[in-house]
Every structure is written in structure tokens, then in C-alpha cells.
KOLLODO-105567 format. One record per residue (C-alpha): residue in one letter; x, y, z. Coordinates in steps of 0.5 Angstrom, whole numbers, padded with zeros to 4 digits, always signed. Example, Ala and Ser with C-alpha at 12.3 -4.5 7.8 and 13.67 -1.06 7.14 Angstrom:
REM residues 2
A+0025-0009+0016;S+0027-0002+0014;
***
This chain:
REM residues 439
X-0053-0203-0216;X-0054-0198-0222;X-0056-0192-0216;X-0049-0194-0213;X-0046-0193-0219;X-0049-0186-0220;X-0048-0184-0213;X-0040-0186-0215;X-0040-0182-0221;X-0043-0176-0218;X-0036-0177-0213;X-0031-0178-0218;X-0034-0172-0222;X-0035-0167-0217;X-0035-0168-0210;X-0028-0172-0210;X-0024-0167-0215;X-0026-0161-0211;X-0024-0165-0204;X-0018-0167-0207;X-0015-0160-0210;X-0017-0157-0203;X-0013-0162-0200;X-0007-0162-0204;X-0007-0155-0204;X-0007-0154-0197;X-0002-0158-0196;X+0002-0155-0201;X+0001-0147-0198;X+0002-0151-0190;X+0009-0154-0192;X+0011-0147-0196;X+0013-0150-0202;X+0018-0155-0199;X+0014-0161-0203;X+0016-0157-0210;X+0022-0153-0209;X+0025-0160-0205;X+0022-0164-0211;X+0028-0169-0211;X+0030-0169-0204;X+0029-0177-0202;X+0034-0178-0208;X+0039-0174-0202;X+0036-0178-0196;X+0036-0185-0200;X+0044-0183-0201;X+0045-0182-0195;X+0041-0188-0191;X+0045-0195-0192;X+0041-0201-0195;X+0041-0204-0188;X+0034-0209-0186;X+0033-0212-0180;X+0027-0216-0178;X+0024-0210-0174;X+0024-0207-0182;X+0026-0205-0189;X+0030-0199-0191;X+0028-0194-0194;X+0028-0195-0202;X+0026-0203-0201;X+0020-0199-0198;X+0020-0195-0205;X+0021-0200-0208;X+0014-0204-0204;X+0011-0198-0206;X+0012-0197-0213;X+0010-0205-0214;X+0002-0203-0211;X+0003-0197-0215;X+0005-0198-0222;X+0000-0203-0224;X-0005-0203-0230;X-0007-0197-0228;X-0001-0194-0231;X-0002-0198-0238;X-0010-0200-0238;X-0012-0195-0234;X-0009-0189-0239;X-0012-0192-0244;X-0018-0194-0241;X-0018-0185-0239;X-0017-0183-0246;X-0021-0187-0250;X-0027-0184-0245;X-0024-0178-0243;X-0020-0176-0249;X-0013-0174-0248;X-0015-0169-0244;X-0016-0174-0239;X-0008-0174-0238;X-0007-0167-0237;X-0012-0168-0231;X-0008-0173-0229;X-0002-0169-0229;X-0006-0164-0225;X-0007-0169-0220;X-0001-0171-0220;X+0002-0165-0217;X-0003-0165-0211;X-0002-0172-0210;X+0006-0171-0208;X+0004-0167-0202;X-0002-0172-0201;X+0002-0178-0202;X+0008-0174-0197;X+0003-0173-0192;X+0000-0180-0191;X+0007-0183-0192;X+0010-0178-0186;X+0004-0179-0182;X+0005-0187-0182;X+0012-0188-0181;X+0010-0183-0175;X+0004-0186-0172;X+0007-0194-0173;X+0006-0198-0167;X+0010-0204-0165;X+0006-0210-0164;X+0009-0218-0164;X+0016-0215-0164;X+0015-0212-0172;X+0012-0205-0174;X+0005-0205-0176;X+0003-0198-0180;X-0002-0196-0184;X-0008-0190-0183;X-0012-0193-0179;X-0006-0192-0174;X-0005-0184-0175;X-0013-0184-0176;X-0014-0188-0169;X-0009-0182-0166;X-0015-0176-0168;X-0020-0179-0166;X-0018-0183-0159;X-0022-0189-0161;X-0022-0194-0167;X-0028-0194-0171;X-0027-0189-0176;X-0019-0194-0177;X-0024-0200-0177;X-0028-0197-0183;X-0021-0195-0187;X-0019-0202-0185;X-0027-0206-0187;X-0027-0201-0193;X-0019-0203-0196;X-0020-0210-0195;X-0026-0210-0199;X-0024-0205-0204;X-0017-0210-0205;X-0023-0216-0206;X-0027-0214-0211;X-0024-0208-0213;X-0016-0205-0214;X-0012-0210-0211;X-0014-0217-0214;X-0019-0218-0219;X-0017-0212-0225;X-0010-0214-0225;X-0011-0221-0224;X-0016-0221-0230;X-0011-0216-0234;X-0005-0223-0233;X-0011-0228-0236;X-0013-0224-0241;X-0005-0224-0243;X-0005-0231-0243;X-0011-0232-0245;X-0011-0228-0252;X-0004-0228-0253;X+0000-0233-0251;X-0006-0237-0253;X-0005-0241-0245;X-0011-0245-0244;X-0014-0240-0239;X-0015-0247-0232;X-0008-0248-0232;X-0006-0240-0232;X-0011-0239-0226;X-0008-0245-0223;X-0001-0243-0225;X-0002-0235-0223;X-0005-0237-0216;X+0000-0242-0215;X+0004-0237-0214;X+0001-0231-0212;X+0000-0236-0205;X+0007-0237-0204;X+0009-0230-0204;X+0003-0227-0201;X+0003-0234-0195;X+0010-0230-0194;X+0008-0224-0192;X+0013-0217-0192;X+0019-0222-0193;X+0017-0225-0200;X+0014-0218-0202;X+0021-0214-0201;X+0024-0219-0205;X+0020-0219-0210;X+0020-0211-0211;X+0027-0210-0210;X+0029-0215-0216;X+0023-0214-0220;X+0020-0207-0220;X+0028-0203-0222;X+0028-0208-0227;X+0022-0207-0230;X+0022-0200-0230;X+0027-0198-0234;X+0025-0204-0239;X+0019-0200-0239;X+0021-0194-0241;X+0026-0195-0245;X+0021-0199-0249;X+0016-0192-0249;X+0021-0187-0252;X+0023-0193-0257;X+0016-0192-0259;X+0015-0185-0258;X+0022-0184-0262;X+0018-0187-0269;X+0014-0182-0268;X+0017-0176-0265;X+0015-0171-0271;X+0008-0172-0267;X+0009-0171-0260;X+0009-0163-0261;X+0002-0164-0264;X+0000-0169-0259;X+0001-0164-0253;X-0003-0157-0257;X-0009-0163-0257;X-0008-0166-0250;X-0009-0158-0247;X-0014-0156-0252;X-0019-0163-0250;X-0017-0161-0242;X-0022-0155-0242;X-0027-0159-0248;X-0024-0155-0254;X-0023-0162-0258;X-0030-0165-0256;X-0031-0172-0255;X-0035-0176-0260;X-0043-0174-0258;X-0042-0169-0253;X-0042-0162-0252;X-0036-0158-0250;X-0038-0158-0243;X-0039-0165-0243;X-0032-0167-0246;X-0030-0162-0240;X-0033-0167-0235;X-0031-0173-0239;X-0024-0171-0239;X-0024-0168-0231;X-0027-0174-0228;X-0024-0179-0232;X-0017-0176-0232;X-0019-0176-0224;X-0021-0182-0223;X-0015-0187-0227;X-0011-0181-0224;X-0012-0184-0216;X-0013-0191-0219;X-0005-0191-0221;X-0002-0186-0216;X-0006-0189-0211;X-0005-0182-0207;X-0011-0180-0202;X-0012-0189-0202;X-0007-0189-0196;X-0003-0196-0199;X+0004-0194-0200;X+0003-0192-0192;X+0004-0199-0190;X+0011-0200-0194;X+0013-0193-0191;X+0011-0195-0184;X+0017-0201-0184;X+0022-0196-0186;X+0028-0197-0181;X+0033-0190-0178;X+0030-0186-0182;X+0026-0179-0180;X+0019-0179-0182;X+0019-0173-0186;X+0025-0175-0190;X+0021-0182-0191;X+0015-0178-0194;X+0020-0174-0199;X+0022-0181-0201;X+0015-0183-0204;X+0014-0177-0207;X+0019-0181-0211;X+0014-0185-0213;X+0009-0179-0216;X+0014-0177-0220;X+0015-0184-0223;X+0008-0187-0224;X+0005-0181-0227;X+0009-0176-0229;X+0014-0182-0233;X+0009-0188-0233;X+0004-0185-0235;X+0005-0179-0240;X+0009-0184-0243;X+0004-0189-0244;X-0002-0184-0246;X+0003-0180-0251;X+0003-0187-0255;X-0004-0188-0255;X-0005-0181-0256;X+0000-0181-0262;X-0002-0188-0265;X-0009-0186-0265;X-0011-0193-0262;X-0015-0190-0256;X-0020-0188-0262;X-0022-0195-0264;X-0027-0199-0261;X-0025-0206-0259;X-0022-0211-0254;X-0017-0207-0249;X-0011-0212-0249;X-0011-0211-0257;X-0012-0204-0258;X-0006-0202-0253;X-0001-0208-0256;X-0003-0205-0263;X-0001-0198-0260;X+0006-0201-0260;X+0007-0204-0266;X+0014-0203-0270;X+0017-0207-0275;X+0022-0212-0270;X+0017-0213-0266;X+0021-0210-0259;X+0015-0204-0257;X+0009-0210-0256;X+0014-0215-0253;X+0016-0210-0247;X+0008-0208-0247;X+0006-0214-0246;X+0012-0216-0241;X+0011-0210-0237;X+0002-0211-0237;X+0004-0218-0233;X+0010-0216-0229;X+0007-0210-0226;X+0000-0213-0225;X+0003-0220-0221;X+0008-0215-0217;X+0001-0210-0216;X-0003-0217-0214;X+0002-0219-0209;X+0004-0213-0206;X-0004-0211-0204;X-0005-0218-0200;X+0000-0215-0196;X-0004-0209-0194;X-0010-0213-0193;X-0006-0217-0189;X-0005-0211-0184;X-0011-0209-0185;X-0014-0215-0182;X-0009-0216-0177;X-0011-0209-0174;X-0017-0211-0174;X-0017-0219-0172;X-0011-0221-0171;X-0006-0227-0174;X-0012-0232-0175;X-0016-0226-0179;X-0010-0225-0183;X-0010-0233-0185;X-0018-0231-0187;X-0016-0226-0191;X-0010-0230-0195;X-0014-0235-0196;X-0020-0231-0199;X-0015-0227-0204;X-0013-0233-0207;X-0020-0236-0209;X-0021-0228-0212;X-0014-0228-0216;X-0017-0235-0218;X-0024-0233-0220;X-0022-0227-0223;X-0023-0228-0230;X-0030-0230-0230;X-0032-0223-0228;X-0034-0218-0234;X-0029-0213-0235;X-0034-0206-0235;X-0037-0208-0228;X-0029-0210-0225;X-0028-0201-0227;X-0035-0200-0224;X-0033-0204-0218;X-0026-0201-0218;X-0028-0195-0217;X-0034-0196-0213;X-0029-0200-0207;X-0024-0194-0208;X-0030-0189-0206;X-0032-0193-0200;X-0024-0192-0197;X-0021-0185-0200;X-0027-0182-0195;X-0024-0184-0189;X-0016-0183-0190;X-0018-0177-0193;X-0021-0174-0187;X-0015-0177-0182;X-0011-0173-0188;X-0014-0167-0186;X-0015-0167-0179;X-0008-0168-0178;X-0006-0162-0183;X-0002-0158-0177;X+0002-0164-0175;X+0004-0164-0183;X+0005-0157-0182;X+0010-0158-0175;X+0013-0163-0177;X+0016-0161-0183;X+0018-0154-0181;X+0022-0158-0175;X+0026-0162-0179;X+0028-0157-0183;X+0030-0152-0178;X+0034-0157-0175;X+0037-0159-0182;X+0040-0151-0182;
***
């Protein structure tokens, strides 16, 4: 196990950040800009479509919002902080350097799923595995994505650290014995999970606007106590970035790495671009044009980690907390501390919401992945096995679930990624056509 982990760290500290920056960049330079000079585009196409859903599919917000709920998870708050305690805060520059490459890879894998969708019982089915099967004429390269997103949902990014996350929340704060909250939890993650997209869009159309702007007022409340330190906060972000602030027992070129690979590595477990999970709400989108779905999406960049995340990593950084040793829960809750108790409330309340709307969400993407593979009786399988993880979740060690994470992620980012760059032409085509038809 411990040369598996070895082998994952090797990935996230040089061979998927090099990938991933020739990746983004190509796509930028093929698209001529269009993805940066056109940055708000899908604020224009989200006016211009009605809200109208059918049973063939949702429109194209509700499938923002389906998006934005696996995406902003405990990775925006967690996971930053989890970034800059080992990273330092260097690590939140990376992640805005990766965020500008994951706008053009999350336009890509959005656009290419709604463009490659097939229709199957009377109802969309999406995802990469659908464009991945269009390269390469066969489906063993779609099987390993599907095999590999299913047990990445298992036992690394859909279930176990968000679960976990709920429980400990529960647990430690509320003081909730911790049988009856992994009772009540799964109870209610079967409902809506058993419910399949029906219950997912309802979920992420009510609860995921809200919760945002909740969120982010409740981050610039706290950052406005301390605003006299947010200009010192960013001159130490850069200097860490390039291993001028050196993290506590490295060297300058180890600080560098530290913050590159932990940056990197929160930065897709957040945005979750190169994964290919957002394809599956982007393929249900109805009357809108592929291109113009992929520049909504780009929407979900700019909010989980151009806002979310700078948001929540200044507070860590300019409290200091990401400093102190001990329990995560504590350290971030202690971040938002203030005098009426407001930050610590709307921290906690955003932990359990955006984690239970990450949980519900990834049983949707898994249960396309098994349908693809097997069919609606695979699909009960996997709905059933979901559950008996969201219950189990909170007898697993934290350290090993990152590992495990981050392991899962590496086995499914490979396959998505070379389908992304086999079909950089059509990317290409695609986007030059829509917008010469445009004028």
C-alpha cells in the first residue's frame, strides 16, 4: 500500500501538474482565447434559455446547479485547509493557476458530453465514457473510466471524506451520538439517491444558491474583521508559491514542491475538472447548443475556486490557524470565530450542506457509470453499496481517506484525460463553428 501511495505522489508532484498545464493550455491557444475574452458567456446563454424541464432532461442552470453540488464539497473548505497547512499558502496560488487551466478543461469535458450523449430507455445518458467510446470505436477504454469513477466514488472523492466530514460535525460539535447521525445521514442519502436525477435536480436547485450566497457572505464578514491584513496575506501567498516563505523543516525547493503538489492536488479534488463528473449534468441539458453548455460550466470554475476557495483560504491564512497542529474540524471553526458567533455558524452549516449535496450528487454519477456498464439491475447493486459506505464512513482514519482520495482520483483522471486530448480537434471545430454562425 505504502509504494501505491508513493506512486500517487510521484503523479500529483510532477507527472499530472505537467499533463495538466499542457492540457489547459492547448485548449486555450486551439480556442484562440474564446474561454478568457468570453469569460461570463454562460451568464448570456443561461438568460437566453427558459427554465423549461422535461423528462428527457433539465435546463441548462439546473444543470449548473447539479454540477456546482458534486463540486463545491469539502474540498473548498477542508480541503484548502488541509492545502495550506501542508502546502503552505502558496498552495492557494496554485490552485488559481490551475483554475485558469480548468476553465478550458471543464468547457471541453462539458461541451464533448453534451455533444457525444446518446439517448437510452427514452432518457439522456452522458458522461466521458460516451465521447471516450467515439475515439476510440470500442468500450474498453469507457469501461476503465466507468470501473475507475465508481470506485473512486467508493472509497475516495464521492462518499467516505464527505460522509466522514457530516459525522465528525455532528459528532464533536453537536455532540449527536454518532449511531443515531449515521442512521439518520444514510437514511436520507437513500431517499434521494433511490431517486435518482429527479431528486438530485431538486436538491441542487433549492439547496446550492442558497448555501452559496450564505457562504460567501458569511467569508467576507469575516474577512472584513480583519481586512487591514488581507494586503499582507496576498505579498505571502506569492512569496510561498515560488518556496520564498519555506514551509517548517524544508528547503526552498521542497516548500516549492509542497506548495505546486498540494496546491494541484486540493485544486482538482475541488474543482474537480480533468475528473469528468460535471459531464453527467451537463449531458441532461435540453435546447441548448453543446458549446454554449460548456461556457455555462465555466461558471462552476470561477465560483468553486476563484470565489470559494480564495475566500475560505484567505480566512485560514489570515487567522493563522493553518499553523496549529490538531483536529481539522476545530482548527477551521476557530478560523471563524467572532464575537456574535455568526462566522462559526454559517462555517459549520456550509461543512454539512455542501458536503450532503456532494454525497447525493456522486451517487448519481455512479449510478450512470454502472448503467453504462451493466444496466439498471448494476445500478440497484451500486445504490445499495453507496449506502453501506455512507454508513460505514466514520470508522475509516481520516489520513488514509486523503490517501485513498487521492489514489482513486489518479486511477480515473488518466482515461478522461487522454479522451480530452484525443479530441482536441473537435473542441477546436466545435467552437470556432458556433461562433462564426453566431456573426
Amino acid at each position: 500500500m505504502n509504494m501505491i501511495f508513493k506512486v500517487t505522489s510521484l503523479l500529483w508532484s510532477y507527472v499530472f501538474p505537467i499533463l495538466l498545464i499542457i492540457l489547459g493550455l492547448r485548449l486555450h491557444i486551439i480556442t484562440k482565447g474564446k474561454l478568457i475574452s468570453k469569460l461570463f458567456y454562460g451568464v448570456k446563454v443561461l438568460k437566453k434559455y427558459s427554465f423549461k424541464e422535461t423528462r428527457m432532461g433539465i435546463s441548462p442552470l439546473t444543470a449548473l446547479m447539479v454540477a456546482l453540488s458534486s463540486t463545491v464539497g469539502i474540498g473548498n473548505i477542508a480541503g484548502v485547509f488541509l492545502a495550506i497547512q501542508l502546502g503552505g499558502p502558496g498552495a492557494l496560488f496554485w490552485m488559481w493557476v490551475l483554475g485558469v487551466l480548468s476553465i478550458s478543461i471543464k468547457y471541453a469535458e462539458t461541451m464533448l458530453g453534451h455533444k457525444y450523449r446518446e439517448i437510452h430507455e427514452n432518457r439522456y445518458l452522458g458522461g466521458p465514457m460516451m465521447y471516450l467510446q467515439h475515439v476510440f470505436k470500442n468500450k474498453t477504454l469507457p469501461r476503465v473510466y466507468a470501473v475507475s469513477m465508481l470506485i473512486s466514488i467508493m472509497l475516495g472523492v464521492g462518499v467516505i471524506p464527505q460522509a466522514h466530514m457530516v459525522l465528525d460535525i455532528f459528532t464533536t460539535t453537536f455532540e449527536t451520538p454518532l449511531v443515531i447521525t449515521a442512521f439518520v445521514l444514510t437514511g436520507v442519502v437513500t431517499y434521494l439517491a433511490f431517486g435518482g436525477l429527479k431528486n438530485v435536480k431538486h436538491m441542487a436547485i433549492i439547496i446550492m444558491p442558497a448555501m452559496l450566497i450564505l457562504f460567501v457572505t458569511g467569508n467576507l464578514y469575516i474577512l472584513l474583521l480583519h481586512a487591514n491584513q488581507i494586503p499582507q496575506a496576498f505579498v505571502l501567498i506569492v512569496r510561498s508559491a515560488f518556496g520564498m516563505k519555506v514551509v517548517a523543516g524544508a528547503s526552498a525547493g521542497y516548500a516549492l514542491k509542497y506548495a505546486v503538489e498540494n496546491g494541484v492536488k486540493r485544486g482538482i479534488f475541488s474543482s474537480e475538472s480533468g475528473l469528468g463528473g460535471a459531464t453527467f449534468a451537463s449531458s441532461q441539458a435540453i435546447e441548448v447548443k453543446s458549446v454554449e453548455q460548456g461556457y455555462v460550466h465555466i461558471l462552476e470554475v470561477l465560483i468553486d475556486t476563484f470565489v470559494i476557495n480564495t475566500l475560505t483560504g484567505l480566512t485560514f491564512i489570515i487567522t493563522g490557524v493553518y499553523k496549529i497542529a490538531g483536529e481539522s474540524i476545530s482548527l477551521i471553526e476557530s478560523a471563524y470565530l467572532d464575537k456574535f458567533g455568526i462566522g462559526k455558524t454559517i462555517v459549520t452549516l456550509g461543512l454539512i450542506f455542501f458536503a450532503f449535496t456532494t454525497i447525493v450528487t456522486w451517487s448519481y454519477f455512479g449510478s450512470e457509470c454502472a448503467r453504462y456498464l451493466k444496466g439498471e439491475k448494476a445500478v440497484r447493486i451500486f445504490r445499495l453499496a453507496f449506502v453501506v459506505m455512507v454508513l460505514t464512513s466514520s470508522f475509516w482514519d481520516m489520513s488514509i481517506i486523503w490517501d485513498l482520495s487521492d489514489t482513486t482520483t489518479a486511477v480515473m483522471i488518466i482515461p478522461n484525460m487522454i479522451g480530452l486530448f484525443a479530441l482536441m480537434k473537435v473542441v477546436k471545430n466545435e467552437t470556432k463553428d458556433y461562433f462564426e454562425g453566431e456573426n
